[in-house]
Backbone and ligand atoms as CSV (ligand in chain L), in Angstrom:
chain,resi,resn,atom,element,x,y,z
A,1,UNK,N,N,145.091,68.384,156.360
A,1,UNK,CA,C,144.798,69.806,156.095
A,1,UNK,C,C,145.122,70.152,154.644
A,2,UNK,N,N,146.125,69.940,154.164
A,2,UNK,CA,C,146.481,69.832,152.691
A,2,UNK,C,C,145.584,69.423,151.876
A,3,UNK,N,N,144.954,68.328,152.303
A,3,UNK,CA,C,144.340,67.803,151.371
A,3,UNK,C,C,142.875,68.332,151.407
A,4,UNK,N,N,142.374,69.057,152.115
A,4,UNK,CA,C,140.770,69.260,152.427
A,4,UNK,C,C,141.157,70.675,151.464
A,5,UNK,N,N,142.003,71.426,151.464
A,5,UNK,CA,C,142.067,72.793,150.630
A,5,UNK,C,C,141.771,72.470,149.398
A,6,UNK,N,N,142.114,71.583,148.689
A,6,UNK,CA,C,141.661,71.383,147.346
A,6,UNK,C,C,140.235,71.000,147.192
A,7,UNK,N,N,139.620,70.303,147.934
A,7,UNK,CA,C,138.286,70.147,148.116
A,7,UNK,C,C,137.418,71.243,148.194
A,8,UNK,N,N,137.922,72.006,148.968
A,8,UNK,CA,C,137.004,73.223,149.029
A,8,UNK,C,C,137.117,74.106,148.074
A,9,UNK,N,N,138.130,74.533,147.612
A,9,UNK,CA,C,138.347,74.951,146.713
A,9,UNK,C,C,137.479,74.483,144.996
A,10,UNK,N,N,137.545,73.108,144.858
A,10,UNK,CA,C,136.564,72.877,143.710
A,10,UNK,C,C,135.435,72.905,144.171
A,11,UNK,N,N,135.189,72.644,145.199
A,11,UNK,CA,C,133.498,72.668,145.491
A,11,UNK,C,C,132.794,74.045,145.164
A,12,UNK,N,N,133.984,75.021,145.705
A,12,UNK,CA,C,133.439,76.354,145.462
A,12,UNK,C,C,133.650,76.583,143.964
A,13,UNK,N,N,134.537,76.137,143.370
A,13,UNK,CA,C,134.508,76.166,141.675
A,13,UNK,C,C,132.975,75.539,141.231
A,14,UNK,N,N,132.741,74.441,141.800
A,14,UNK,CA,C,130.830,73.890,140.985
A,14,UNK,C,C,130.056,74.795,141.445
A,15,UNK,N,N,130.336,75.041,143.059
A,15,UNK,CA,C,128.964,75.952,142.992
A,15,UNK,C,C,128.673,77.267,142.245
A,16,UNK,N,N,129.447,78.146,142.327
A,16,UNK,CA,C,130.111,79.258,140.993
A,16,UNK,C,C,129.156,78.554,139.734
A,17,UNK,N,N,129.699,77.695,139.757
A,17,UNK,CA,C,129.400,76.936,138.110
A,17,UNK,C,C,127.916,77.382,138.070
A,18,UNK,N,N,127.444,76.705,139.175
A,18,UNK,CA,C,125.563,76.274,139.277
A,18,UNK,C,C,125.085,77.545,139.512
A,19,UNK,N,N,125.656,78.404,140.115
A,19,UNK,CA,C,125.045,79.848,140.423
A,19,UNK,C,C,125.017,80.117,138.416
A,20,UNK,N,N,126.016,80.354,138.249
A,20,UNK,CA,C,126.404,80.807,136.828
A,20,UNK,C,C,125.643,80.270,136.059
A,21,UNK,N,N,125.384,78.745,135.584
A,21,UNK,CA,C,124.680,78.407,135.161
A,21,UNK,C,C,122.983,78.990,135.019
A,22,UNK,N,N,123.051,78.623,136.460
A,22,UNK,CA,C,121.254,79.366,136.480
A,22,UNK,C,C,120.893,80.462,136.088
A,23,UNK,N,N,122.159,81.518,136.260
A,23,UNK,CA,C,121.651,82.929,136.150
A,23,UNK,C,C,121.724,82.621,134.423
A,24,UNK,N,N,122.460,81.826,133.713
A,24,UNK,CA,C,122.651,81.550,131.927
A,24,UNK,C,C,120.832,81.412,131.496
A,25,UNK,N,N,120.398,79.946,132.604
A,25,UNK,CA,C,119.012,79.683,131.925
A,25,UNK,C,C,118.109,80.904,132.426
A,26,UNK,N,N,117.846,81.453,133.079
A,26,UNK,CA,C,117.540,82.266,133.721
A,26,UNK,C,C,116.910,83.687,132.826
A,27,UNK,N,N,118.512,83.608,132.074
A,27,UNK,CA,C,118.670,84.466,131.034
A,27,UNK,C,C,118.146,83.895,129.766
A,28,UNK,N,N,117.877,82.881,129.771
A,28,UNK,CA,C,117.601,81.914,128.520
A,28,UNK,C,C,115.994,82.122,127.980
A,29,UNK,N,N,115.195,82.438,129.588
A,29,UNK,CA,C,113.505,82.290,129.547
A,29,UNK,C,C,112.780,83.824,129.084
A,30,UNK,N,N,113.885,84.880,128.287
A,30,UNK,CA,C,112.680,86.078,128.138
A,30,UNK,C,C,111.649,85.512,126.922
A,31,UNK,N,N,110.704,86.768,126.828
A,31,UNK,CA,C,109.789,86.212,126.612
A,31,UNK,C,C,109.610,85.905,124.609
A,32,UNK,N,N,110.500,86.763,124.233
A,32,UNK,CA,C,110.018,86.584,122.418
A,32,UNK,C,C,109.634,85.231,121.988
A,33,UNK,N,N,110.469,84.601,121.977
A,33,UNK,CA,C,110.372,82.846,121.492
A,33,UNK,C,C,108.682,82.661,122.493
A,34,UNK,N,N,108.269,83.031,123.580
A,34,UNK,CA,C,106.983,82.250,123.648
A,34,UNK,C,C,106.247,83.273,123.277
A,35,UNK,N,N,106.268,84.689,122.960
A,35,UNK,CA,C,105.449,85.282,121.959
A,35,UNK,C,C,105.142,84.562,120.710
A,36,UNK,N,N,106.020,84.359,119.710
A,36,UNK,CA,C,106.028,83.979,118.484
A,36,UNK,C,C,105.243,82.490,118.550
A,37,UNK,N,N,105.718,81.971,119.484
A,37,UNK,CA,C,104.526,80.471,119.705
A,37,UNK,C,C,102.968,80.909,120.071
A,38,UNK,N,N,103.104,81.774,120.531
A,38,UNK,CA,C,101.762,82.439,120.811
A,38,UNK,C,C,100.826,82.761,119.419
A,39,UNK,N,N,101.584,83.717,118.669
A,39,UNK,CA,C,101.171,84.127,117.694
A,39,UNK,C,C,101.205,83.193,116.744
A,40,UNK,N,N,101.797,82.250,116.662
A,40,UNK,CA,C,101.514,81.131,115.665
A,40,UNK,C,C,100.071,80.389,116.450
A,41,UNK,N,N,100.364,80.194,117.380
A,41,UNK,CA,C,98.961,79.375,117.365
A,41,UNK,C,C,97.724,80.228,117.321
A,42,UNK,N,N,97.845,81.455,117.803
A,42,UNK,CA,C,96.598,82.594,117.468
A,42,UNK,C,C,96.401,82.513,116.383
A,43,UNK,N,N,97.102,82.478,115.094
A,43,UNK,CA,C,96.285,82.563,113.944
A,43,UNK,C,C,96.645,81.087,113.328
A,44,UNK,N,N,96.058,79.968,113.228
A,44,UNK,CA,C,95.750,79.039,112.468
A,44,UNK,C,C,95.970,79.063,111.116
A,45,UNK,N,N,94.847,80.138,110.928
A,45,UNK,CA,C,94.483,80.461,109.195
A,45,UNK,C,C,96.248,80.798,108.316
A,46,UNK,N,N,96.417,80.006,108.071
A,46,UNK,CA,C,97.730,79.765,107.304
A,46,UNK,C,C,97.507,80.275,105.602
A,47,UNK,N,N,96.230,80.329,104.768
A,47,UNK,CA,C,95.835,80.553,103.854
A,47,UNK,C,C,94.723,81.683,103.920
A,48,UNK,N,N,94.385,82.523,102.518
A,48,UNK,CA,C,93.909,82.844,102.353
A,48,UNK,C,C,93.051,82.644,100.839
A,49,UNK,N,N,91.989,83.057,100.625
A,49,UNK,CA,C,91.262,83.162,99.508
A,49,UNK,C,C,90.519,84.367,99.140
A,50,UNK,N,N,90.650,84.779,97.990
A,50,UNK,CA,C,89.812,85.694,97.453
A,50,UNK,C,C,89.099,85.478,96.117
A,51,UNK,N,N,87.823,85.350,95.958
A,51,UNK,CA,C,87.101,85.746,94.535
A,51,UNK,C,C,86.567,86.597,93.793
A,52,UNK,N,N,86.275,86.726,92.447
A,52,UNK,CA,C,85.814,87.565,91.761
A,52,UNK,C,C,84.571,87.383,91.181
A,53,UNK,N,N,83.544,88.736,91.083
A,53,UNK,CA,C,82.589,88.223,90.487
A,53,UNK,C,C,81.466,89.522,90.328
A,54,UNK,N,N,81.281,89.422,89.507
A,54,UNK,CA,C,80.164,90.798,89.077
A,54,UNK,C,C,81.536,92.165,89.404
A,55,UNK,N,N,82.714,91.867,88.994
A,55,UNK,CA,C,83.323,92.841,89.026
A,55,UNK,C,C,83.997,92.752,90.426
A,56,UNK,N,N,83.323,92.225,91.247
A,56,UNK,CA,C,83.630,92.787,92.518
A,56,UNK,C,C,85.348,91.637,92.960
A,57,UNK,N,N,85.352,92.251,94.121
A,57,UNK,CA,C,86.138,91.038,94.979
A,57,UNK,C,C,85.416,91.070,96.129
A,58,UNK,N,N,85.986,89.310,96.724
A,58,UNK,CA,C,84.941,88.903,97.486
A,58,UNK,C,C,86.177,87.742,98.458
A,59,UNK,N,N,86.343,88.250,99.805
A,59,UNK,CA,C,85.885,89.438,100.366
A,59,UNK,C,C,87.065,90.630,99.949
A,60,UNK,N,N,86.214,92.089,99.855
A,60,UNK,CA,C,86.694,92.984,99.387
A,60,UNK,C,C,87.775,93.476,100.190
A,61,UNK,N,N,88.679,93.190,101.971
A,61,UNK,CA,C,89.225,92.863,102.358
A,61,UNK,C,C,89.408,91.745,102.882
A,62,UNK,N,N,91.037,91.637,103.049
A,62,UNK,CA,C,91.129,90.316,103.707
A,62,UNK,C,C,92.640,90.346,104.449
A,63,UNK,N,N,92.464,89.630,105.458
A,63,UNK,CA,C,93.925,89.734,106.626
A,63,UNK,C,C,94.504,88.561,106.897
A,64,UNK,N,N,95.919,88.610,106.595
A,64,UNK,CA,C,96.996,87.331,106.587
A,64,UNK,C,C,97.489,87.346,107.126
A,65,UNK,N,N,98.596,86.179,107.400
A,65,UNK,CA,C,99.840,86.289,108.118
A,65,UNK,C,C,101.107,86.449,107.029
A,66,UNK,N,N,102.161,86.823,107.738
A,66,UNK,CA,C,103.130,87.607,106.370
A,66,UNK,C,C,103.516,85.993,105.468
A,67,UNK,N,N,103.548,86.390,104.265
A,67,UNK,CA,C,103.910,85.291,103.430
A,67,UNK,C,C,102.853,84.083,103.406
A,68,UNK,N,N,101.865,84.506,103.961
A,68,UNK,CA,C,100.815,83.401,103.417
A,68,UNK,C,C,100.378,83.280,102.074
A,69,UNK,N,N,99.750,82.229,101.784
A,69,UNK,CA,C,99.800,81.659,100.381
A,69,UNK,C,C,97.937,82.037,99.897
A,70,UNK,N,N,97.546,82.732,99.213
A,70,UNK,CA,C,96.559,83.423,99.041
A,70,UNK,C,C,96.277,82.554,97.371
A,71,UNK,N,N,94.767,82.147,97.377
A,71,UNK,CA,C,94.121,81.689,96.339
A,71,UNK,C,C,93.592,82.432,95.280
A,72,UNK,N,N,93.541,82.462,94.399
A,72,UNK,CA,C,92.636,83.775,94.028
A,72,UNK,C,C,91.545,82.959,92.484
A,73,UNK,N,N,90.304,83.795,93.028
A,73,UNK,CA,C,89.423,82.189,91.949
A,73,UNK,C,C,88.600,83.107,91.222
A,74,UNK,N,N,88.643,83.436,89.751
A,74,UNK,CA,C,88.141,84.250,88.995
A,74,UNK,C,C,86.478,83.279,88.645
A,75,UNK,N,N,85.737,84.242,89.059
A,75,UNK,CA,C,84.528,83.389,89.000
A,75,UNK,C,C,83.470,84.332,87.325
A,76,UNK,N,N,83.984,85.326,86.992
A,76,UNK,CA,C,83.438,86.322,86.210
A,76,UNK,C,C,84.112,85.548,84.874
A,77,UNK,N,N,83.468,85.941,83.750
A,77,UNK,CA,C,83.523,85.909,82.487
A,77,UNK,C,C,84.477,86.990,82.246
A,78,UNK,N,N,84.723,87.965,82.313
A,78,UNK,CA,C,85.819,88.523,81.839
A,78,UNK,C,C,87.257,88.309,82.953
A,79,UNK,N,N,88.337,88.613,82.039
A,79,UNK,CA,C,89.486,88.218,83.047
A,79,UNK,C,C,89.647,89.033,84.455
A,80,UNK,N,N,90.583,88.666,85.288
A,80,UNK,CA,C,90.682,89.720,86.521
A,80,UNK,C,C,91.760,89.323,87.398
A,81,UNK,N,N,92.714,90.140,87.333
A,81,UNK,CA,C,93.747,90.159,88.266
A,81,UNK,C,C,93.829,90.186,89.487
A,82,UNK,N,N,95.393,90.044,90.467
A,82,UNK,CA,C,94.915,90.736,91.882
A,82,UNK,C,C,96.204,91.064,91.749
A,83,UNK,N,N,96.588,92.940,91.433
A,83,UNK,CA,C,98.030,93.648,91.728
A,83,UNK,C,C,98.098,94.525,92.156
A,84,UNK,N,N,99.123,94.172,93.311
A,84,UNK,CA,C,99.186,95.351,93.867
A,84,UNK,C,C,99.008,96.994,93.630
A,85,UNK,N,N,98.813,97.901,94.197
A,85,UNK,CA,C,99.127,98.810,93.798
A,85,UNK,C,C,100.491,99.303,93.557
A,86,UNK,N,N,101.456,99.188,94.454
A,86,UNK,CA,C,102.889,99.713,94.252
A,86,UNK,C,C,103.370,98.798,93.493
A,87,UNK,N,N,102.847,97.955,92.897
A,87,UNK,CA,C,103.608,96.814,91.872
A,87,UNK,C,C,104.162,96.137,91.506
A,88,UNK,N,N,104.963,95.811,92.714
A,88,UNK,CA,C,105.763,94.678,92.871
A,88,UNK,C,C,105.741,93.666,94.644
A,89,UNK,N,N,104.542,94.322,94.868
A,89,UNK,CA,C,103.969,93.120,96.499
A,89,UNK,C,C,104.084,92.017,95.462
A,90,UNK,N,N,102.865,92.008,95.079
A,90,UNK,CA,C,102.030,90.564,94.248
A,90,UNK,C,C,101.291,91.167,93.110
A,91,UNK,N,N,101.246,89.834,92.616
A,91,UNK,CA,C,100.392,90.413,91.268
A,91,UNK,C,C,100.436,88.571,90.384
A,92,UNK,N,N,99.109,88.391,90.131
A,92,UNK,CA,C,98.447,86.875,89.963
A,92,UNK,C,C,98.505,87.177,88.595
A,93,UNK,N,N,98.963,88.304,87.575
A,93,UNK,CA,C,98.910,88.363,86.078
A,93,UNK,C,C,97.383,87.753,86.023
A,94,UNK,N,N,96.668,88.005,84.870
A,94,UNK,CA,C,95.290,87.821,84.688
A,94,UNK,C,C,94.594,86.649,84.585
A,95,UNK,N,N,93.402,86.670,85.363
A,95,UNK,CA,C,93.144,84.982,85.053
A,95,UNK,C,C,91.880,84.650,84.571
A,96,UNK,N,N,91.919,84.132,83.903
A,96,UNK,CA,C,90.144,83.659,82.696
A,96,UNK,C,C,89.456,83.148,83.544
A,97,UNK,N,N,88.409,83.132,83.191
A,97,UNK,CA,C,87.000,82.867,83.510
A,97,UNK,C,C,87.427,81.522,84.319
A,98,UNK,N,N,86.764,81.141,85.299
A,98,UNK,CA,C,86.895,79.978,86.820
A,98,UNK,C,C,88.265,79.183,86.659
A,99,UNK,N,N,89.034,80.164,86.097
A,99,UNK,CA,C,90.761,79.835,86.787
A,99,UNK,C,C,91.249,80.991,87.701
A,100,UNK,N,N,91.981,79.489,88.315
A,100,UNK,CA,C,92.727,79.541,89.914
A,100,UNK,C,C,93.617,80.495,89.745
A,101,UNK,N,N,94.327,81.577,90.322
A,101,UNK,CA,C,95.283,82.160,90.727
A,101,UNK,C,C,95.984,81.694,92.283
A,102,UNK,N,N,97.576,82.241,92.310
A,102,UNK,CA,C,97.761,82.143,93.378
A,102,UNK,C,C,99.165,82.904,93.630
A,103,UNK,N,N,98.953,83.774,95.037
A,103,UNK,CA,C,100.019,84.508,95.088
A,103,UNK,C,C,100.695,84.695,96.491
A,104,UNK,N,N,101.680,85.066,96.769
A,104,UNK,CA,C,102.504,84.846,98.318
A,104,UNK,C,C,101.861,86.404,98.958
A,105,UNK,N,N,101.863,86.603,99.889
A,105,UNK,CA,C,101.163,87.657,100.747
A,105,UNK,C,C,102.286,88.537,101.336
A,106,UNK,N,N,102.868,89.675,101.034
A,106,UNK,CA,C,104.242,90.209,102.200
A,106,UNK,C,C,104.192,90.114,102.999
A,107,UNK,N,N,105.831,89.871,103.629
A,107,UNK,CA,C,106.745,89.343,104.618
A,107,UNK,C,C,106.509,90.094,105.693
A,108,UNK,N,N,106.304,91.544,105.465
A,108,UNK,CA,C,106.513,92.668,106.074
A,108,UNK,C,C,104.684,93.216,105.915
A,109,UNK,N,N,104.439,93.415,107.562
A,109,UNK,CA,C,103.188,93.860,107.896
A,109,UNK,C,C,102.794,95.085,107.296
A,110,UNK,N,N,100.968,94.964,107.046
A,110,UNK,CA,C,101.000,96.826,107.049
A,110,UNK,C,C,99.768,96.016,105.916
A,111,UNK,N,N,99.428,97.216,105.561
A,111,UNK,CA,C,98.013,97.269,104.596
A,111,UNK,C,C,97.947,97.576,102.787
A,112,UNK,N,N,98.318,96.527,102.013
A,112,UNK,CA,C,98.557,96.544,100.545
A,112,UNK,C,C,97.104,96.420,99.858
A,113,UNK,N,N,96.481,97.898,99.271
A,113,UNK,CA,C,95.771,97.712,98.567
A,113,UNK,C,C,95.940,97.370,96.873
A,114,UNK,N,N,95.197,96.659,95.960
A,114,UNK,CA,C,95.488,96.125,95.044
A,114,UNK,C,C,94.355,96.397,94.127
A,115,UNK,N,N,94.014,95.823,92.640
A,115,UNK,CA,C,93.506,96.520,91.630
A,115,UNK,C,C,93.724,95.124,90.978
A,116,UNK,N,N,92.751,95.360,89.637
A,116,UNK,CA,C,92.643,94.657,88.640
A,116,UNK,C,C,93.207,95.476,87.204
A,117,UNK,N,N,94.304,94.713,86.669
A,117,UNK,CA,C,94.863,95.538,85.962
A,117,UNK,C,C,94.332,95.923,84.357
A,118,UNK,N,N,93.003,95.016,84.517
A,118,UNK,CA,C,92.083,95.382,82.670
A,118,UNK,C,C,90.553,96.133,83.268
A,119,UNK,N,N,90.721,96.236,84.904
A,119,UNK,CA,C,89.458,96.983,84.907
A,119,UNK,C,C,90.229,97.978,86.334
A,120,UNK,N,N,90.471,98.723,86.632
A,120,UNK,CA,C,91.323,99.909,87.606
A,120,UNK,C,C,89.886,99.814,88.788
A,121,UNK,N,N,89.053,99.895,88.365
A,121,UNK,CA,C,87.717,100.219,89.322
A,121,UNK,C,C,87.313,99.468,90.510
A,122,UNK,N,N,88.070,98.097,89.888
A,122,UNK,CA,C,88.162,96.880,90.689
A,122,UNK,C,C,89.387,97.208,92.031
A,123,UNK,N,N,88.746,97.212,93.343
A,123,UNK,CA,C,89.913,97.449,93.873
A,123,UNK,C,C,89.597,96.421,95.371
A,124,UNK,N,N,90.526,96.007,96.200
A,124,UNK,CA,C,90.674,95.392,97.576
A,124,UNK,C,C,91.747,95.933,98.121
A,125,UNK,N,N,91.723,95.376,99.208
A,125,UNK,CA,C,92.738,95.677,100.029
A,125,UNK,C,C,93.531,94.351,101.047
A,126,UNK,N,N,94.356,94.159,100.768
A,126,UNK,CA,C,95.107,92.631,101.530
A,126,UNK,C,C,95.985,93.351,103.172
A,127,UNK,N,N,95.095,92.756,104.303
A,127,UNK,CA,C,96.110,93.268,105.642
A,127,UNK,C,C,96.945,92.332,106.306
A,128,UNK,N,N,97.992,92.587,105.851
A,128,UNK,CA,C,99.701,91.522,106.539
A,128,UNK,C,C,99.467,91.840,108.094
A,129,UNK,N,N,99.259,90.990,109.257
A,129,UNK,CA,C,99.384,91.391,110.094
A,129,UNK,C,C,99.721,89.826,111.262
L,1,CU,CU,CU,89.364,92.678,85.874
């Protein structure tokens, strides 16, 4: 009899354990972490590109994921930037005739329109989302 009390006694200590445990993983499965796997594989497009040309940009919007790495390819004879408007998102400083630019895209979602800073008229819009 002595000796079976200790037995039962730990047994009921593991099972405790295993209840406890489960309710831990249990707690382990909400859902953010398989959102964010979600949303990584929903958008692929890891890059973006934009060009210039007859003034214009091309395409005159365009939608990223935050901190994507954005091309920017001056195809016009005169120079042409891509800066933000509030002035410190991004900004590719000016680039000559069929040179490459390249700039990081914000971290933080939402809709940054941008300008060419030797022609104002020139305008796009970049969507972090
Ligand atoms: Cu320009």
């Amino acid at each position: 009899m002595n000796r079976k009390t200790p037995q039962i006694l730990s047994s009921g200590l593991i099972f405790a354990g295993i209840v406890a445990a489960g309710i831990l993983l249990a707690g382990c499965q909400p859902t953010p972490l398989d959102l964010n796997k979600q949303s990584a594989t929903d958008v692929p497009q890891e890059e973006g590109a934009i060009s210039a040309l007859n003034m214009t940009y091309s395409p005159d919007t365009l939608t990223v994921r935050p901190g994507a790495t954005i091309l920017f390819t001056n195809r016009d004879v005169a120079d042409h930037s891509i800066t933000s408007d509030d002035g410190n998102s991004f900004d590719t400083g000016l680039i000559a005739q069929d040179g490459i630019g390249e700039f990081t895209a914000p971290t933080i979602p939402g809709t940054y329109p941008y300008h060419c800073t030797s022609h104002p008229t020139m305008r796009g819009t970049l969507i972090v989302e």
